[in-house]
Every structure is written in C-alpha cells, then in structure tokens.
C-alpha positions in Angstrom: 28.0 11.4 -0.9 25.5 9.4 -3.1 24.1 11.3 -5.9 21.0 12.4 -6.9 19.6 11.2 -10.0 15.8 13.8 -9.4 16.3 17.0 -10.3 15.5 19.9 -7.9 12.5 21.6 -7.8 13.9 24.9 -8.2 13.3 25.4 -11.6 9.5 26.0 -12.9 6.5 24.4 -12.7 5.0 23.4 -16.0 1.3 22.8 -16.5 1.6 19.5 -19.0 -2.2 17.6 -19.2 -5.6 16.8 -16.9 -5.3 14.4 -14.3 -8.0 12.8 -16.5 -5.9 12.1 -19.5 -3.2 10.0 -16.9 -5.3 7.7 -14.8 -4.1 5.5 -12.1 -2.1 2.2 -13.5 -1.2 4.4 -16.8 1.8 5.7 -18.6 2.2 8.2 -21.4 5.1 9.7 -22.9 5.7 13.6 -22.9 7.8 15.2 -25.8 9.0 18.9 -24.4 11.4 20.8 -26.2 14.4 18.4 -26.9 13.1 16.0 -23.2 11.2 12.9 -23.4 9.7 12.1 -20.2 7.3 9.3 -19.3 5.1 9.9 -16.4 3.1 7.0 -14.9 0.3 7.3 -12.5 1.2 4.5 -9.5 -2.1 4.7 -7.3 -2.6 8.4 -7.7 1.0 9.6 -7.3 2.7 11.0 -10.7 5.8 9.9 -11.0 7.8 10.7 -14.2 11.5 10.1 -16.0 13.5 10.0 -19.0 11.5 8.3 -21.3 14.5 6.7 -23.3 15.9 3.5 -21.6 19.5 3.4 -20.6 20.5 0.4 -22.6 19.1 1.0 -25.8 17.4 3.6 -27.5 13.7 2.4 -26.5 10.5 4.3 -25.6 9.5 3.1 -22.0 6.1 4.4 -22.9 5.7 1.2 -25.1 6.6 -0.9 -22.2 5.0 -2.0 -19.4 3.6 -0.7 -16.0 4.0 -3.1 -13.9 3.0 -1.0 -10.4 6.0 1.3 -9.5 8.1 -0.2 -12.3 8.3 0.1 -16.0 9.4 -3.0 -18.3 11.6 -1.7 -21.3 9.6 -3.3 -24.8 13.1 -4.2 -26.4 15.4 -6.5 -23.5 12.8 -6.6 -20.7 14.9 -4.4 -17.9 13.2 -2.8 -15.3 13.3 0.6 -13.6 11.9 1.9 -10.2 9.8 5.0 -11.0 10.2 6.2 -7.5 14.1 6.7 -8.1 15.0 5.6 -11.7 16.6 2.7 -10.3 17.8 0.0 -13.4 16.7 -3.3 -11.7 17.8 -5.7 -14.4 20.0 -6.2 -16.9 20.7 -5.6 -19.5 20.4 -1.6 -18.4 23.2 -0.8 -15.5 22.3 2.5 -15.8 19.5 5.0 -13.9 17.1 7.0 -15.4 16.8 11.2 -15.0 13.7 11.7 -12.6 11.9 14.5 -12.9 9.3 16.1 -10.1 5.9 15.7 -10.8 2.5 16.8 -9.0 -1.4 16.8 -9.4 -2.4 19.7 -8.3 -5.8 21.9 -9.3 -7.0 18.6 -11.6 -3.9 19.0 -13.6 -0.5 17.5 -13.7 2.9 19.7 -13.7 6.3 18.4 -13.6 9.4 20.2 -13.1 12.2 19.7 -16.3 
C-alpha cells in the first residue's frame, strides 16, 4: 500500500486570507504555529504544502511557479503541487500536502 503524503481532512478547517490576496498563477507562504505552508493558486484551485524544500532548508515561496509546479530558489528541483511529488534532483524527497479550499471568497486549508 502506497502512502499518502495529504493529510486527511478530518481535522479543522482554518480560515487563513481572501481569495483576493492569492490570485491565480501566485504563491505565498503561510507561517501557522510552528508550520510553514506555501499555497499556490494553479488556475483557481488552491493547492498548498510544506513550504520548506526537502533538500535544503529553502523557502519555496521564493521560488518559482511554474503552473502546477514550484522551482526551489537554491538547486532548481521541482515539486508537483497536486501531490508533493520531488521531480528533480537534487530533492528525492516529497513534500507534506495539506487540503486547501476557496470557499465564501476566502481560502481555508486543513493543517
């Protein structure tokens, strides 16, 4: 049985920003308690995960959005925002994925 890097959406929906302040094609980095998540707006789905890439200690928020995929600033691998897929080395492993909504003009996530 594979597992499941997104967490479950039992826990609690948390009311973090507008839609406004994400629109589609950008990123932004969330600091909650001890988490830092990146959510991303691909085409008017929120999408977010760990913020910290895998290989080294880097914000993915200063990367790049490059449609479903983020570009880490520091050795250029890539992750899927979908599933938290690492794409390219030098990161071998996935990021955390958290569940994220728009819903009444604001975005919630579940962490």
């Amino acid at each position: 049985m594979a597992f499941d890097k997104r967490k479950s959406t039992q826990g609690t929906w948390v009311d973090i920003g507008a839609i406004e302040d994400l629109p589609p094609g950008t990123m932004k980095r969330y600091d909650l308690e001890q988490h830092r998540i990146l959510v991303a707006n691909v085409e008017g789905t929120p999408f977010a995960v760990a913020d910290t890439c895998t290989h080294e200690d880097a914000s993915l928020s200063m990367g790049a959005l490059q449609g479903d995929k983020v570009k880490c600033p520091l050795h250029g691998s890539r992750f899927c925002l979908r599933d938290g897929q690492a794409m390219d080395e030098p990161a071998e492993v996935d990021l955390e994925c958290y569940p994220a909504r728009f819903t009444a003009g604001r975005l919630e996530i579940v962490f």
